[in-house]
Structure formats: structure tokens, C-alpha cells
C-alpha positions as CSV (number, residue, x, y, z in Angstrom):
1,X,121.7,29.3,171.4
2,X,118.6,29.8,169.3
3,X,117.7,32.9,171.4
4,X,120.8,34.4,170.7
5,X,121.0,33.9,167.3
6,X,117.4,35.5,166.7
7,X,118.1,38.8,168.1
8,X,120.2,39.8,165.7
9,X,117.3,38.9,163.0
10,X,114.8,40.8,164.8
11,X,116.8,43.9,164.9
12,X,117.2,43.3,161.0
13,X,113.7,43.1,160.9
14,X,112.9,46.2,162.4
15,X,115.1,48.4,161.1
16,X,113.8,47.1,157.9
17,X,110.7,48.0,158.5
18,X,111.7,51.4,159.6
19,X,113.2,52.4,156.4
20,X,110.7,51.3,154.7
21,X,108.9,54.5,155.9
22,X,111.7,57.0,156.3
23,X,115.7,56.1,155.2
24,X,118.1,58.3,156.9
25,X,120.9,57.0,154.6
26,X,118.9,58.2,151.0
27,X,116.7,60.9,152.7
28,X,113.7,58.4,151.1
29,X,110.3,58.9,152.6
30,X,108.4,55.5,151.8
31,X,110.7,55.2,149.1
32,X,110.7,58.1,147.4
33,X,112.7,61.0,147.8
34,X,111.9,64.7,148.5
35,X,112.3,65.8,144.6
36,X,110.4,62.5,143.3
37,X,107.8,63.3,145.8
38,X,107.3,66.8,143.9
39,X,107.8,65.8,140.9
40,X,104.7,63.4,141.3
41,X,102.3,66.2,143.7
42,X,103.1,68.5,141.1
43,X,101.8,66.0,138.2
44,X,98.6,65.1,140.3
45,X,98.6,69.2,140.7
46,X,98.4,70.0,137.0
47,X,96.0,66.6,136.0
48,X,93.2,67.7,138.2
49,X,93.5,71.6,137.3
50,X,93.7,70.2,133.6
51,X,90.5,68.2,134.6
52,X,89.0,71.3,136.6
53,X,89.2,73.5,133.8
54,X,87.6,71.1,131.2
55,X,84.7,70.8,133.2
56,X,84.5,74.5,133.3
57,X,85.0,75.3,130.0
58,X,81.8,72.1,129.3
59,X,79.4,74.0,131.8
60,X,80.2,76.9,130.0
61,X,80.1,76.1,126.4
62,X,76.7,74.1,127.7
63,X,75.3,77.2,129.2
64,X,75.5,79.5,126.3
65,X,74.0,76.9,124.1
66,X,70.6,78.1,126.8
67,X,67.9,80.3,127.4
68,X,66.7,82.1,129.9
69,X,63.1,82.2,129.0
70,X,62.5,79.6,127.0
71,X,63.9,75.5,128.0
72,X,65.9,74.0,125.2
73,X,63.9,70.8,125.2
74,X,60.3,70.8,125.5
75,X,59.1,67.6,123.7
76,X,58.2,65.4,126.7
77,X,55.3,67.3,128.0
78,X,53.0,67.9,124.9
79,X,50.0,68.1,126.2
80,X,49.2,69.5,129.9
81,X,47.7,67.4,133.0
82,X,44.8,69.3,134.8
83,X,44.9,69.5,138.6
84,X,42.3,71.1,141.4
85,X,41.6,72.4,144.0
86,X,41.5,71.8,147.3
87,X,44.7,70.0,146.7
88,X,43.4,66.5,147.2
89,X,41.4,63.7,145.6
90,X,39.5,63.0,148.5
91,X,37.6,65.7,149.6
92,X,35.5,64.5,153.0
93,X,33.8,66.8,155.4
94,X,31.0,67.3,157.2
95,X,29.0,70.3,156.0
96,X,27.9,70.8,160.0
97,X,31.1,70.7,161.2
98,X,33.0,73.8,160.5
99,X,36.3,72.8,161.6
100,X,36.1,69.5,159.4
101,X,35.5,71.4,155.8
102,X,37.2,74.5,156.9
103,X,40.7,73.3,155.3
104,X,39.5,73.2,152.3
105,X,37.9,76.9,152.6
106,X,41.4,78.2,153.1
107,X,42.9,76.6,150.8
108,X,40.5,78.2,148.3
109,X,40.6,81.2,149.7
110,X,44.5,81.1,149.8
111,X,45.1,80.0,145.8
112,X,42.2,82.5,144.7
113,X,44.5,85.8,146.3
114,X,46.6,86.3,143.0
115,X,43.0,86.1,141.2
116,X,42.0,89.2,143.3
117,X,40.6,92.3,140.8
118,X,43.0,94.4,143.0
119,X,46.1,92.0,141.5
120,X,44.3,91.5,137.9
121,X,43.6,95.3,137.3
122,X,47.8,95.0,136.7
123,X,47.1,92.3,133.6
124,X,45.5,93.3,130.2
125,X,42.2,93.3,129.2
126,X,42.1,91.0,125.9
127,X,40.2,90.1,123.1
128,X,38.3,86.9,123.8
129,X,38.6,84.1,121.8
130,X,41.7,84.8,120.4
131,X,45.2,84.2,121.3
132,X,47.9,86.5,122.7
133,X,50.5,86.8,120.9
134,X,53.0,88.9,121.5
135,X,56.4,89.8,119.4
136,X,59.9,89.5,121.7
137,X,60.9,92.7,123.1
138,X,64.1,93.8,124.4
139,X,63.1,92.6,128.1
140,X,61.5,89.7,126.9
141,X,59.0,90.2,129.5
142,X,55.4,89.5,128.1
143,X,51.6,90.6,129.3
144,X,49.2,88.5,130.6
145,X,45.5,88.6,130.2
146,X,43.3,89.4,132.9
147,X,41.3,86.7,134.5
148,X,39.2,88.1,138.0
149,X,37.8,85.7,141.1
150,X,34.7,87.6,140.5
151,X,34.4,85.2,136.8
152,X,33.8,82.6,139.0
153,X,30.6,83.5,140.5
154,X,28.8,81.4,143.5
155,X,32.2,79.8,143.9
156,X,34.8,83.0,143.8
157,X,34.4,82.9,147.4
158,X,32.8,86.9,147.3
159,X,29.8,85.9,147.8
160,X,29.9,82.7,149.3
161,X,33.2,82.4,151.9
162,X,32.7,78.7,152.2
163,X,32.5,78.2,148.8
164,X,28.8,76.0,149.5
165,X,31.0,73.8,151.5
166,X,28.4,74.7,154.9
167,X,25.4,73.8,152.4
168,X,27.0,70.5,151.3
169,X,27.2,71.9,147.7
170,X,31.3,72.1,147.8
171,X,33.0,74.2,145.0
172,X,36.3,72.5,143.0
173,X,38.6,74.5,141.1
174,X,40.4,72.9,137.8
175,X,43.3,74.5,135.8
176,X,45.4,73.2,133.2
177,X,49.3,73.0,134.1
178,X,51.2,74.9,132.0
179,X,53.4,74.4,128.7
180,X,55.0,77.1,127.1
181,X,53.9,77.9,124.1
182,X,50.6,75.9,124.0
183,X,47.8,77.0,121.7
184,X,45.1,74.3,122.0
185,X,42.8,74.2,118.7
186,X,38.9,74.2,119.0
187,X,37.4,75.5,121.7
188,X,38.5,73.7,124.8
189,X,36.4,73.3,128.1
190,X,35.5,71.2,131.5
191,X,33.4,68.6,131.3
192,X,32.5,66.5,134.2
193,X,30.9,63.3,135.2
194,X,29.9,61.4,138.2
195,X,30.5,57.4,138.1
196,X,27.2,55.9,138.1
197,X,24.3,55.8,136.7
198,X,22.1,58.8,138.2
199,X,24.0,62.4,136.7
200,X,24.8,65.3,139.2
201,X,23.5,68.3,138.7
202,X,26.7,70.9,138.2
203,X,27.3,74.6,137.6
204,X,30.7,75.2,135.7
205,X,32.2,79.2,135.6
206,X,32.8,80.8,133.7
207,X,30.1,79.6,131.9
208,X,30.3,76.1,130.3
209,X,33.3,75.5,131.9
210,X,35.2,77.2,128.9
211,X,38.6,78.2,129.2
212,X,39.6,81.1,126.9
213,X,42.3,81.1,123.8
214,X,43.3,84.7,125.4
215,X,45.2,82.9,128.1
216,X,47.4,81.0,125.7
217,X,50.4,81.1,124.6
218,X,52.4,81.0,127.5
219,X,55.8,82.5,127.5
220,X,57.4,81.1,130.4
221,X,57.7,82.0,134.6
222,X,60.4,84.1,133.9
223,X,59.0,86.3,130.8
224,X,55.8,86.2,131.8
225,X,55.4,86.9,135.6
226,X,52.0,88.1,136.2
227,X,50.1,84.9,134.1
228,X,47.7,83.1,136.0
229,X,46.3,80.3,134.6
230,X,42.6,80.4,133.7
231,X,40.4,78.5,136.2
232,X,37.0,76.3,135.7
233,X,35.0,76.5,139.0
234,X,32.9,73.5,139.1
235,X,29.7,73.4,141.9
236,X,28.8,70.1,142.7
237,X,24.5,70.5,143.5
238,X,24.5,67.5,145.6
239,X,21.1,66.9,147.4
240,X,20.2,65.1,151.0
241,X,20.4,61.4,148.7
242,X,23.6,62.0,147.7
243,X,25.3,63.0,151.5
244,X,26.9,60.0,152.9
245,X,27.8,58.3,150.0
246,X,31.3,58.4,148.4
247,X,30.9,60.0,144.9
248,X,34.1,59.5,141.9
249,X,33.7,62.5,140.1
250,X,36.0,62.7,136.4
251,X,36.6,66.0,135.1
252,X,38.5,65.8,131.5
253,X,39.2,69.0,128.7
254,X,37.2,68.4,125.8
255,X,36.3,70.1,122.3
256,X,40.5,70.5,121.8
257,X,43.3,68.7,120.4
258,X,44.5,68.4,123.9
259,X,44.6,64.5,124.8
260,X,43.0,63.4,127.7
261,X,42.6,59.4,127.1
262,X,46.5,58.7,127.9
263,X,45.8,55.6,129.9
264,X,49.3,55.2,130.9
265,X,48.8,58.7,132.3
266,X,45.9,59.5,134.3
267,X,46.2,63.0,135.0
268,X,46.8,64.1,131.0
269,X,44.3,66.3,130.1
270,X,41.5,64.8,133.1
271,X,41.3,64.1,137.1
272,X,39.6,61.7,139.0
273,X,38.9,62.6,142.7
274,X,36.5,61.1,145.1
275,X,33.8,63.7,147.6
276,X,31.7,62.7,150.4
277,X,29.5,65.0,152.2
278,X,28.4,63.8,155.9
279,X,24.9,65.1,157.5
């Protein structure tokens, strides 16, 4: 008897469920019907173009409000870090070895090719010791002063290929990164210093390790395409006491406004990188 009586419940039940996903008697698809069901993708339809187009009309009212040349906000980076190269703080090699110092060489050679005279004769020949100012233009586009390989003497890579890295008296080179429209007061240069107590002998070129006011301001990558920033060649003289031992060498930009004490930042304005020369 209580089989009987449950068949008729479970075909309740299932055809309960059934029109709970599509009635045949209303013409309800999970219970709405074909008009409600367009009534509601149309809604949904005209939310997310409304949603669509206010975004676009944002990006667009945001991109007129920018520059091309120039970023809007430049307030974070006051004051520019200085890097080298070879790309590395730990230069090691063996000054016998070729193959173990011969990265480096390339890598010098490679960074130095937009220094070449045959690039440079395209850049201006400016007034040193004064900056280069220059008015806006239609084309926005801006001059840059000329700065040669050949200003960096024993370690230009003309005269010396390996840079003195086969003599065990290795060449670094140091540039500022650059900020548009820097003009660093004074007369900014390179100074560096081995950590201990018996100095290094060093040769800095250009002279001094001075880094002209020609090269500044800068206008930008865009406006000013052909500026290269000015480099400080430093040659570290080491002698036979000095191979095998790991030197820390600090370079920092002195006798300018331009910080380099930041010790939350240890790249502002200085660099710290380590050399060893193996016999």
C-alpha cells in the first residue's frame, strides 16, 4: 500500500521540478517569461554600455588633462640616482684570463656605440659651463649637446679595447639617471673612494670627473631623442698588492645641490660596488 501511494508523489515531484526550468502551460523559462526575459537582458544591456561609456569618457577627459613630452607629476624623483658600468656591483675577473673579464669589455664597448663621434657629429657643439636652454618649438623636439667616447680617454675603449681590464687596471663608467628638467647648482662632479685605510690611485675623464651644465636641462625621451647622458670614466690604478683582494669602491656627485646622503636610498646621488682583480 505505501508503494502505491508514493508513486503518485514522485511523479508530483518531478514534474515539479521540471517546470521549474521550463512551464509548457505559461511559456516560463525558470520562471520568467520570454518578454520578462528581455525586458531584464535589455536592462543589463544598457547598465553596462552606460558603464562602458563612462569609463571612456574618464580615460578621455584624463588623457587630455596630459602631455606628451613632459609627465604630469614629477615630484617623487627630485634628485637622480647614479649607476655604472659594467652593469654590476661586483666586478670579478681575472686580468689573464680573457674569457673571464671579456663580459665586461663588451658591455662597454656595447653602451659606448651611441657615444661614437660618427653618432655625436648629429648633436650640437655647446658652450661649456652653461646650460641649454632651449624655447618650445612647434615640434617640441629639442637639441642635445655633443658628448664623444674620445672625452674619455685611456678608458673610451679607442685606444685601449679592454678598457685596462688585461692590465688589471679595469675602467667603470658612471652617469647620472635622468630627470627632466634638472639643472644642478655648483659645479657637480665624481668623486670616489676606496673603503679602507690605504687610498687608490684613480684617473677620472673628463678631467676631474666633472660633468658639464651643457648637458642639462633635459627635456624628456620623446622631445629630446638624440641626448645621451654625460659620462664620468673612472680608472682604477690598482697595483700587484691590491690583486686578490676584494676592494668596496663609493663613488658619490659632489660640489652640487644634488643629494647623495639619502640613507634610506643608497643609490641617490652615489654607488657602492665591490672589484677584485685575480693574478
Amino acid at each position: 500500500m505505501a508503494s502505491t501511494e508514493d508513486k503518485p508523489t514522485n511523479k508530483e515531484n518531478t514534474s515539479s521540478w521540471k517546470d521549474s526550468i521550463y512551464n509548457p502551460r505559461t511559456k516560463e523559462l525558470m520562471g520568467r517569461t520570454a518578454s520578462s526575459w528581455g525586458l531584464i537582458l535589455l536592462f543589463y544591456l544598457v547598465f553596462y554600455c552606460f558603464l562602458a561609456g563612462m569609463f571612456a569618457l574618464t580615460m578621455w577627459v584624463l588623457l587630455l588633462t596630459l602631455d606628451d613630452y613632459v609627465p604630469k607629476y614629477r615630484d617623487r624623483v627630485p634628485y637622480p640616482g647614479l649607476m655604472i658600468r659594467p652593469n654590476s656591483l661586483d666586478i670579478i675577473f681575472n686580468k689573464s684570463d680573457t674569457l673571464k673579464y671579456e663580459q665586461y669589455v663588451k658591455t662597454l664597448e656595447s653602451f659606448l656605440q651611441r657615444y661614437n663621434d660618427t653618432e655625436q657629429e648629429k648633436n650640437k657643439d655647446c658652450i661649456q659651463g652653461e646650460y641649454f636652454e632651449q624655447n618650445n618649438n612647434e615640434e617640441m623636439t629639442k637639441e642635445a649637446c655633443r658628448f664623444k667616447r674620445s672625452l674619455l680617454s685611456l678608458c673610451s675603449g679607442l685606444s685601449d679595447t679592454n678598457f685596462g681590464y688585461s692590465e688589471g687596471k679595469p675602467c667603470v663608467l658612471l652617469k647620472m639617471n635622468r630627470i627632466i628638467g634638472l639643472k644642478p647648482r655648483g659645479d657637480p662632479y665624481i668623486n670616489c673612494t676606496v673603503k679602507r685605510e690605504t687610498p687608490i690611485q684613480m684617473q677620472y675623464f673628463p678631467s676631474e670627473g666633472r660633468i658639464d651644465k651643457m648637458y642639462f636641462p633635459y627635456y624628456g625621451k620623446k622631445a629630446h631623442e638624440s641626448y645621451v647622458q654625460p659620462l664620468v670614466a673612472v680608472k682604477l690604478l690598482l697595483t700587484k698588492e691590491d690583486f686578490n683582494k676584494e676592494l668596496s669602491v663609493e663613488c658619490r656627485v659632489e660640489g652640487s645641490d644634488l643629494r647623495n646622503n639619502d640613507e634610506r636610498d643608497k643609490f641617490l646621488g652615489r654607488i657602492t660596488f665591490r672589484i677584485k682583480v685575480v693574478e
